[in-house]
C-alpha positions as CSV (number, residue, x, y, z in Angstrom):
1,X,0.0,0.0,0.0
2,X,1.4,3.2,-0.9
3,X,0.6,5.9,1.7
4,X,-0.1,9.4,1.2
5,X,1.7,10.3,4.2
6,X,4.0,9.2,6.6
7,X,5.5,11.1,9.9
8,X,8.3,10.0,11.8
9,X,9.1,11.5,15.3
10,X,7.7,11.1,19.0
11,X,4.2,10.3,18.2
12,X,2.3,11.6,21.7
13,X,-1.1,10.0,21.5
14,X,-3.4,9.4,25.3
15,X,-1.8,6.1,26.3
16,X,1.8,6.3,25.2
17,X,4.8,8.1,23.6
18,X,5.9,6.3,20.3
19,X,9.9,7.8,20.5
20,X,10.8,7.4,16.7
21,X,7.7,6.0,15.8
22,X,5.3,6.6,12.6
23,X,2.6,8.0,11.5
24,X,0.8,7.1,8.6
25,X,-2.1,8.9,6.7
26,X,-4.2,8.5,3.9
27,X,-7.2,9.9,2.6
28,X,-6.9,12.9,5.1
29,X,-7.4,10.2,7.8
30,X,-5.1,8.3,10.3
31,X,-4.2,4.6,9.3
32,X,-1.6,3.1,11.2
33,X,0.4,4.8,14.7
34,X,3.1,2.6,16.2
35,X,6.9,1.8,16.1
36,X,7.5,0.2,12.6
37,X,8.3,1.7,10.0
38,X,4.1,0.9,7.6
39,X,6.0,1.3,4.0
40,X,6.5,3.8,0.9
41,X,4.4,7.2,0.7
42,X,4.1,9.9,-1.6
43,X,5.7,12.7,1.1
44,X,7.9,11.2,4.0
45,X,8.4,14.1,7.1
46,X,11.5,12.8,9.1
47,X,10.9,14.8,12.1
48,X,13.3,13.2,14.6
49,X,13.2,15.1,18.2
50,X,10.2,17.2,17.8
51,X,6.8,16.1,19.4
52,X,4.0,14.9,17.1
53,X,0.8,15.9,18.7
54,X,-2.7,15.5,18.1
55,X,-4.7,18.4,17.0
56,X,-6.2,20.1,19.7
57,X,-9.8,21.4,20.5
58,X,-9.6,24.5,22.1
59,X,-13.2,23.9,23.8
60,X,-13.6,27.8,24.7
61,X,-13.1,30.2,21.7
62,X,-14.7,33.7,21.5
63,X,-13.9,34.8,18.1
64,X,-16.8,37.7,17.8
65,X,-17.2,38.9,21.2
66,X,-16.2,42.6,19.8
67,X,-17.7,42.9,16.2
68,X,-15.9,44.2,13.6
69,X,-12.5,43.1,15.4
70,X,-11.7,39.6,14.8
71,X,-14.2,37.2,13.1
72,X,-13.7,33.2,12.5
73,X,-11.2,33.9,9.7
74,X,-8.9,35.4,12.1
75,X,-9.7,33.1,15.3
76,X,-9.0,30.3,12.8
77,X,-5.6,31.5,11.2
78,X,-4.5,31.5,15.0
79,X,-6.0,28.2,16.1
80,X,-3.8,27.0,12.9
81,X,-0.7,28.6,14.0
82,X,-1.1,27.1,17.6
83,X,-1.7,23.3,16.6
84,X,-5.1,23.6,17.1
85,X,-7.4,22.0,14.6
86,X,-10.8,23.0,15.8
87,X,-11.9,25.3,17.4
88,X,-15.6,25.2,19.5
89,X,-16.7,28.7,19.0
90,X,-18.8,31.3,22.1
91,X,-22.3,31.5,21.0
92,X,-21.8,35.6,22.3
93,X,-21.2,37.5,19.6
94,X,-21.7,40.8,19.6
95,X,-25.1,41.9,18.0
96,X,-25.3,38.1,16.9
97,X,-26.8,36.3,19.9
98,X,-26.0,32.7,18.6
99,X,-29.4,31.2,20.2
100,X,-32.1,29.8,17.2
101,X,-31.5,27.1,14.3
102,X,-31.2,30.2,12.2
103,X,-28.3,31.8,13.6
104,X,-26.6,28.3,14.5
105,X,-27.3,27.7,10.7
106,X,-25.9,31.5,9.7
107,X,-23.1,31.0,11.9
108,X,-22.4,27.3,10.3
109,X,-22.4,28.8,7.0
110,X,-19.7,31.5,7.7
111,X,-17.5,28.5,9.0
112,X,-18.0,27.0,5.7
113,X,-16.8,30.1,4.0
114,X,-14.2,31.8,6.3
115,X,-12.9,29.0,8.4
116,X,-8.9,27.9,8.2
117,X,-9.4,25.0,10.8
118,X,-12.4,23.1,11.5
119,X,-14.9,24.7,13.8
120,X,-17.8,23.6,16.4
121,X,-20.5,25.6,17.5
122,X,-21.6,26.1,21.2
123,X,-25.9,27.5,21.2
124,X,-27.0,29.2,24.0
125,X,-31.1,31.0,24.7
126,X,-32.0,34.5,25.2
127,X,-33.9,34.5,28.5
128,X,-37.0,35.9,26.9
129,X,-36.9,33.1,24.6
130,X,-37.3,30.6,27.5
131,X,-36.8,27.1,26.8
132,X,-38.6,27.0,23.4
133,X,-35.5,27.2,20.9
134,X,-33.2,24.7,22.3
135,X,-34.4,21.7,20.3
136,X,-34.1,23.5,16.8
137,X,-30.2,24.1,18.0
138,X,-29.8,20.6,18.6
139,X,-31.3,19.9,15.4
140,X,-28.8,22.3,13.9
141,X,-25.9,20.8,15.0
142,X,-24.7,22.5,18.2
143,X,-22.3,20.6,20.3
144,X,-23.4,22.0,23.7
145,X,-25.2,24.7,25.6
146,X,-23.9,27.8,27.1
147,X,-25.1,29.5,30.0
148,X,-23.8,31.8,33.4
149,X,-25.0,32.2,36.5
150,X,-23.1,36.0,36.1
151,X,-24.6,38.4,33.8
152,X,-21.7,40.3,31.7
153,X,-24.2,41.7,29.0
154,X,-27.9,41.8,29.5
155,X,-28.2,41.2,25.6
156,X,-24.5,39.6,24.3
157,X,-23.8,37.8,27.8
158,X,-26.8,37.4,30.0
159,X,-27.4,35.9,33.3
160,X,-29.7,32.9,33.4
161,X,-32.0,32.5,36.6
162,X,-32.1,29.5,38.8
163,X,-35.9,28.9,37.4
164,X,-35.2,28.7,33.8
165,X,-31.5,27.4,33.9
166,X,-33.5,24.1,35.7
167,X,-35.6,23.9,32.4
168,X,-32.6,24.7,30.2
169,X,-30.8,21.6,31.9
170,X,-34.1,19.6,31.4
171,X,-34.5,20.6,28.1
172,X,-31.4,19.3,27.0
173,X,-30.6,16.0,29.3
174,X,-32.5,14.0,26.3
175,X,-30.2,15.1,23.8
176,X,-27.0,13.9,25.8
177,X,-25.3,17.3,25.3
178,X,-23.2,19.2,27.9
179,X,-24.7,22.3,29.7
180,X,-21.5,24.2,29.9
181,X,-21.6,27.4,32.8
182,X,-19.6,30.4,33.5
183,X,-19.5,29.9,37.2
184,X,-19.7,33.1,39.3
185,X,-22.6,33.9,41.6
186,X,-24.0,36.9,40.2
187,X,-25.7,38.5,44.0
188,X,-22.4,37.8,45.9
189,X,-19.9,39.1,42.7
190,X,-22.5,42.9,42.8
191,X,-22.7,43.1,46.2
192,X,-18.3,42.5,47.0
193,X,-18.3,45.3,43.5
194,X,-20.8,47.9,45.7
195,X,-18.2,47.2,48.5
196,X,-15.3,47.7,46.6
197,X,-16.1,50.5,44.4
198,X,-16.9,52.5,47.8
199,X,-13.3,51.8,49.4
200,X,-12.0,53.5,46.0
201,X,-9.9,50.2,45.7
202,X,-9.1,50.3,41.9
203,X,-5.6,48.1,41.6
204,X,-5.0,45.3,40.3
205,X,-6.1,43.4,43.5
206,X,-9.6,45.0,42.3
207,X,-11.0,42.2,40.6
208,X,-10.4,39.3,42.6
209,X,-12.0,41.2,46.0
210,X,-15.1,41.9,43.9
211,X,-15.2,37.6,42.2
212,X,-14.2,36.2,45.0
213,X,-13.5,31.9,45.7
214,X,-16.4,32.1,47.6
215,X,-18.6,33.4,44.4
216,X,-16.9,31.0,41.9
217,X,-17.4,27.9,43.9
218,X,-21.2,29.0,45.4
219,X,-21.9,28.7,41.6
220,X,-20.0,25.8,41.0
221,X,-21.9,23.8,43.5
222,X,-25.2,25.2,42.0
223,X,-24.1,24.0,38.5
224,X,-23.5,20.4,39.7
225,X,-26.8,19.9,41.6
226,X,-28.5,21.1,38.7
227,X,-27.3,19.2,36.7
228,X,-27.6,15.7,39.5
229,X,-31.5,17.3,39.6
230,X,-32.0,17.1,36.2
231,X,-30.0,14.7,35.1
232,X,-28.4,16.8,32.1
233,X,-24.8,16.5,31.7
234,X,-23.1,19.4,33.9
235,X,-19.8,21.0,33.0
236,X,-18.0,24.3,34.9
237,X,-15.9,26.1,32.3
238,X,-13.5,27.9,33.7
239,X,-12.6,27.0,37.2
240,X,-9.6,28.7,39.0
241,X,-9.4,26.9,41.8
242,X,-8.5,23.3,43.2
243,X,-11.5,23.3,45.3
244,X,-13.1,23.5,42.7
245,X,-12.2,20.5,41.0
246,X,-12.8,18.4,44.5
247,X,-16.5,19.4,44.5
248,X,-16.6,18.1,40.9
249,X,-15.0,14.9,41.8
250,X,-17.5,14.5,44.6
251,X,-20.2,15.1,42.4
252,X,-18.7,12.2,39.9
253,X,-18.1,9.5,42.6
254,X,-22.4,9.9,43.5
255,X,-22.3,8.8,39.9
256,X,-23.2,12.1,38.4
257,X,-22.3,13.3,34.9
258,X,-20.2,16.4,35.7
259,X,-17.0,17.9,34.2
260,X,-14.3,20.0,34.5
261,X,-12.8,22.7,32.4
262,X,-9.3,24.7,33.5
263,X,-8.2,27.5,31.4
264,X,-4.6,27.8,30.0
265,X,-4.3,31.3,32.3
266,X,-4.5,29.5,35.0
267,X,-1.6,27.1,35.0
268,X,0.6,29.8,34.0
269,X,0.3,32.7,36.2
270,X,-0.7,34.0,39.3
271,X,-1.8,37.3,40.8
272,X,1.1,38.1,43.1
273,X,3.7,37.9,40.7
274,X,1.9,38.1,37.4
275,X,-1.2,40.0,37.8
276,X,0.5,42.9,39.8
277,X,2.7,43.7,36.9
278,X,0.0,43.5,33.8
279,X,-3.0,44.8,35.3
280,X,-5.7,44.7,33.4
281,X,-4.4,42.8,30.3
282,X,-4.3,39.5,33.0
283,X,-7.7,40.6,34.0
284,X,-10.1,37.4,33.5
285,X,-13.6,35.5,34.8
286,X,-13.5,34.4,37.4
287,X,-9.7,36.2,38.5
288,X,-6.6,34.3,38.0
289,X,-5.9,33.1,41.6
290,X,-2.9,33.2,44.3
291,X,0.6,30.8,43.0
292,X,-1.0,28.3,45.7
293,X,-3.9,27.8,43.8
294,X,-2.1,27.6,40.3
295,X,-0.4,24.7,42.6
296,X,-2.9,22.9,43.2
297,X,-4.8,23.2,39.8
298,X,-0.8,21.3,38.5
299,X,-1.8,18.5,41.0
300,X,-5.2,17.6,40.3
301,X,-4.3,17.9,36.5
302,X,-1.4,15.5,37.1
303,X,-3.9,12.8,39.2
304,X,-6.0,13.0,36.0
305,X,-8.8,15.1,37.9
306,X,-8.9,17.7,35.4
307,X,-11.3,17.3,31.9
308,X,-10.5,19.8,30.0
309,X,-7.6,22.6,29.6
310,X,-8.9,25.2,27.0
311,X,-8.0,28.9,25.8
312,X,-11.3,31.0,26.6
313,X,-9.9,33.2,24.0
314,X,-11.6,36.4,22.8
315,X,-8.8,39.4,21.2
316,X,-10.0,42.4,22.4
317,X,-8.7,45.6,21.1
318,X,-6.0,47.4,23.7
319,X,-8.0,50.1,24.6
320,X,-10.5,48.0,26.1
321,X,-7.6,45.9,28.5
322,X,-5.2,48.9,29.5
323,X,-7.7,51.1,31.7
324,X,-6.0,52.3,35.1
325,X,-8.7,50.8,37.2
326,X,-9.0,47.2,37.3
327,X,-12.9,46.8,37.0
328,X,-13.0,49.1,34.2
329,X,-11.4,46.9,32.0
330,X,-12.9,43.8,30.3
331,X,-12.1,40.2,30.4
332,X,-10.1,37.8,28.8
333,X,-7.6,38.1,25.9
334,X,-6.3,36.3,23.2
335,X,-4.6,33.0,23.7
336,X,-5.3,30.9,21.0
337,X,-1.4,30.0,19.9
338,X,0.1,29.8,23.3
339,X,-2.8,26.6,24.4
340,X,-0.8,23.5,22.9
341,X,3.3,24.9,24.2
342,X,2.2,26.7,27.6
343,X,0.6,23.2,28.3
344,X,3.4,21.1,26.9
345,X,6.1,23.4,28.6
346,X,4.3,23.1,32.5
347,X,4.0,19.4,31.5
348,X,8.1,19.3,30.5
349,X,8.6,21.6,33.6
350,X,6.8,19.6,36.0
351,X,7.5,16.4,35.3
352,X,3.7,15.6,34.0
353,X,3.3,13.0,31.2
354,X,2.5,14.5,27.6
355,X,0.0,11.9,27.6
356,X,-1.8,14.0,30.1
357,X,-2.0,16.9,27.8
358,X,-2.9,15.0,24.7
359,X,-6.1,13.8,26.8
360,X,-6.9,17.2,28.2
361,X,-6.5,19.4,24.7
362,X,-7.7,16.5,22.6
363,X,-8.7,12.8,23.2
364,X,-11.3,14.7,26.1
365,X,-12.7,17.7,24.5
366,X,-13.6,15.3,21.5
367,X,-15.2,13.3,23.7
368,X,-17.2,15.8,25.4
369,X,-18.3,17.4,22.5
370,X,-19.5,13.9,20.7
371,X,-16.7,14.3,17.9
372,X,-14.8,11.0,18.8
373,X,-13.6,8.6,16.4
374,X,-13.2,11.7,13.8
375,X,-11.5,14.0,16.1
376,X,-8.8,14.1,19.1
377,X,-6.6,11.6,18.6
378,X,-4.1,9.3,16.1
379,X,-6.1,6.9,15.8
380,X,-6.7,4.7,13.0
381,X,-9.7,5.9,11.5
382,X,-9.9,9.7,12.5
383,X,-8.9,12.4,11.1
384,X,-5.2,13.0,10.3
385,X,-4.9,16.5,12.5
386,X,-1.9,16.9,14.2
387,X,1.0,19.0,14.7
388,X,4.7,19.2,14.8
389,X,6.2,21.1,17.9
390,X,9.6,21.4,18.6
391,X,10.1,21.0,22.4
392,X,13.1,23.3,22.8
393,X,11.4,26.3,24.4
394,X,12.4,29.9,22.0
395,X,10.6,33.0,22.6
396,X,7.2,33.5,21.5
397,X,6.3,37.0,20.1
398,X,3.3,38.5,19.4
399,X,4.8,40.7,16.6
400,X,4.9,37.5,14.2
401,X,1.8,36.0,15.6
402,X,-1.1,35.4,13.4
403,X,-3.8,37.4,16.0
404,X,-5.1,40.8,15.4
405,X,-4.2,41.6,18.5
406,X,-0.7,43.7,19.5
407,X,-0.5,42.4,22.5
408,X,-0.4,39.0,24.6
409,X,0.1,37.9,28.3
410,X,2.3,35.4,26.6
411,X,4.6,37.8,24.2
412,X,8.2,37.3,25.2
413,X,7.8,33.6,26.7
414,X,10.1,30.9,26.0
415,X,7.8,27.9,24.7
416,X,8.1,24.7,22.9
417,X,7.8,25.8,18.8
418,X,5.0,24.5,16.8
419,X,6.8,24.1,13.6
420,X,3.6,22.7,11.7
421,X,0.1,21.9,11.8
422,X,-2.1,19.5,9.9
423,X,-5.5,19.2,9.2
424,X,-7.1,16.1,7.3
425,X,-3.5,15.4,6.0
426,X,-3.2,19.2,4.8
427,X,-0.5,20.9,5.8
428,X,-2.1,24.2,7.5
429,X,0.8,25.7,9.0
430,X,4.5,25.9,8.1
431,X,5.8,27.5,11.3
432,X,5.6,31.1,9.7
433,X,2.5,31.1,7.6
434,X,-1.0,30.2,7.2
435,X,-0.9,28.3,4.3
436,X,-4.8,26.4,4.0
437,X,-7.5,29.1,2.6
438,X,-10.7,30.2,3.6
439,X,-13.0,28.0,3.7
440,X,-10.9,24.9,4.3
441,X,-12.1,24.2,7.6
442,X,-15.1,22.6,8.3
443,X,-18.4,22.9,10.5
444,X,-18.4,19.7,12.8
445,X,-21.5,18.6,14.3
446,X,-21.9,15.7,16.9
């Protein structure tokens, strides 16, 4: 058999490390993973020493929170540049409320057009809509539901009240989709604000006094029991803290169906040495925490606690990150290239096994999302996305990024390289340019 192609290097997969093994593709689809050497092929990448990783799914992508700024074509060129291979897209976008079959199906078709990697689509309800238009999203092809329990936006980003968030989850147990929520408690975040606000406190140690642990893991508790009331599958999506995780892994062990997601933030900085120097550019929801809860967020990811590691990207423009007072500024930033080496780099730092990451930024978010078997992992069968990262850590720039953003908590950090991505058995990335066109990737659908 003549295959179309075949990679050699350190094949990293969710069970082992192949060290000089082979990778062999055809079709745009993975057909043999292991030590030997499977025969001839039309291209041959000899890529001894450098990591060959499964795409990633960065489950937590906000490519049109600010309109006119970034869009999927953009999000996409980045996700490309980072190793990521598809990308599950915010149903907030600005003016665009992602929450009917018609703007799940709008939204699918600018994928088709605009899209470098492959992208799937999160749905979400507008509060005066109820219940009524979350089986038409599932019928569309959404891969989960959004919600939060803190309202950011009454319109792009609203908060969703106990009463209707029980017949969201009830609404979409049958289905056997995730009910992903932002998890801050809305009463306790306003009323630690009001306090704040009169104190004049406006530093960098702003934010996390107004959402506090105690707000992040009051909602986090409320998430899980809705979701062991209802029976609907219940998933925290950003969580900052390692107590966090334990109330999830105590919901699991009743037999529960409830998940875990950890932003990439959260691994790599803290507020005391990080957050007090960048000020609002680190500002996020819920806050990146104290270096002792970073800590403990390494451990329960090493034990295998942790489901899913993911970006939260959204590239807001500078003006809207660099106020003077903390709460004036907005959160979250763009992260989309730095997900698969800051992960790979604590890993190599900390002594956790790449396997680790593969499952968190891959084998699990496919999983969670209902795109296994095509999706996550090099496995025979599934899609050929991967990429090629050099683990020798060289300083990543923001300057030769591929965001519209000119700036980056990450600019200046040494981190593993990824020299190339693939997608289908395409070569999307070169290690300096986008190379697939608009339009290549693809809307995926459970």
């Amino acid at each position: 058999m003549m295959f179309e192609l075949v990679v050699r290097g350190d094949i990293v997969t969710s069970r082992q490390i192949y060290r000089g093994g082979y990778l062999a593709c055809a079709d745009g689809r993975v057909v043999s993973v292991g030590m030997q050497d499977p025969g001839p092929s039309r291209e041959r990448l000899m890529r001894e020493g450098a990591l060959v990783f499964p795409g990633a799914i960065d489950a937590q992508v906000h490519s049109r929170s600010q309109k006119g700024r970034e869009g999927l074509a953009a999000a996409t060129r980045a996700a490309a540049a980072g190793g990521v291979t598809t990308v599950v897209d915010m149903p907030y976008d600005e003016e665009a409320l992602v929450c009917d079959a018609a703007s799940v199906r709008a939204k699918a078709d600018d994928v088709e057009r605009q899209a470098h990697v492959d992208v799937a689509l999160y749905g979400t309800i507008r509060p005066s809509d109820g219940v009524s238009k979350i089986a038409e999203q599932v019928q569309a092809g959404v891969c989960a539901f959004k919600f939060s329990t803190f309202g950011t936006d009454p319109v792009r980003f609203p908060r969703i009240p106990r009463g209707l968030m029980e017949l969201a989850f009830r609404a979409i147990a049958p289905a056997g989709l995730a009910a992903g929520v932002h998890n801050e408690d809305d009463e306790l975040v306003r009323t630690r604000s009001a306090e704040v606000k009169d104190l004049g406190t406006t530093d960098y140690t702003a934010h996390g006094l107004t959402h506090t642990p105690l707000s992040e893991l009051l909602a986090t508790a409320e998430i899980y029991e809705m979701g062991a009331h209802t029976g609907c599958r219940a998933h925290v999506v950003h969580c900052s803290l390692g107590r966090g995780i334990e109330i999830c892994e105590s919901y699991r062990r009743q037999g529960f169906q409830a998940s875990v997601e950890v932003c990439i933030h959260y691994l790599c900085f803290d507020e005391e040495n990080d957050v007090s120097r960048k000020g609002g550019l680190a500002k996020v929801n819920p806050p990146i925490r104290g270096s002792a809860d970073r800590e403990k967020l390494w451990g329960h990811l090493a034990a295998g606690n942790v489901d899913l590691v993911s970006t939260d990207h959204v590239a807001w423009s500078l003006d809207r990150k660099n106020h003077p007072d903390m709460l004036v500024n907005a959160s979250g930033g763009p992260s989309l290239e730095a997900l698969v080496p800051m992960l790979l780099k604590g890993c190599l730092e900390r002594g956790v096994e790449l396997t680790t990451a593969a499952r968190v930024l891959a084998q699990n978010p496919a999983r969670h999302f209902r795109l296994q078997g095509r999706k996550g992992a090099l496995t025979v069968g599934a899609d050929a996305d991967f990429s090629v990262i050099d683990p020798t850590p060289s300083p990543w720039l923001v300057a030769r990024s591929q965001t519209v953003s000119d700036w980056s908590l990450y600019d200046g950090i040494s981190m593993p390289q990824v020299q190339e991505t693939w997608l289908r058995g395409t070569k999307v990335w070169d290690g300096e340019h986008v190379l697939s066109a608009p339009g290549s990737g693809r809307f995926v659908t459970p």
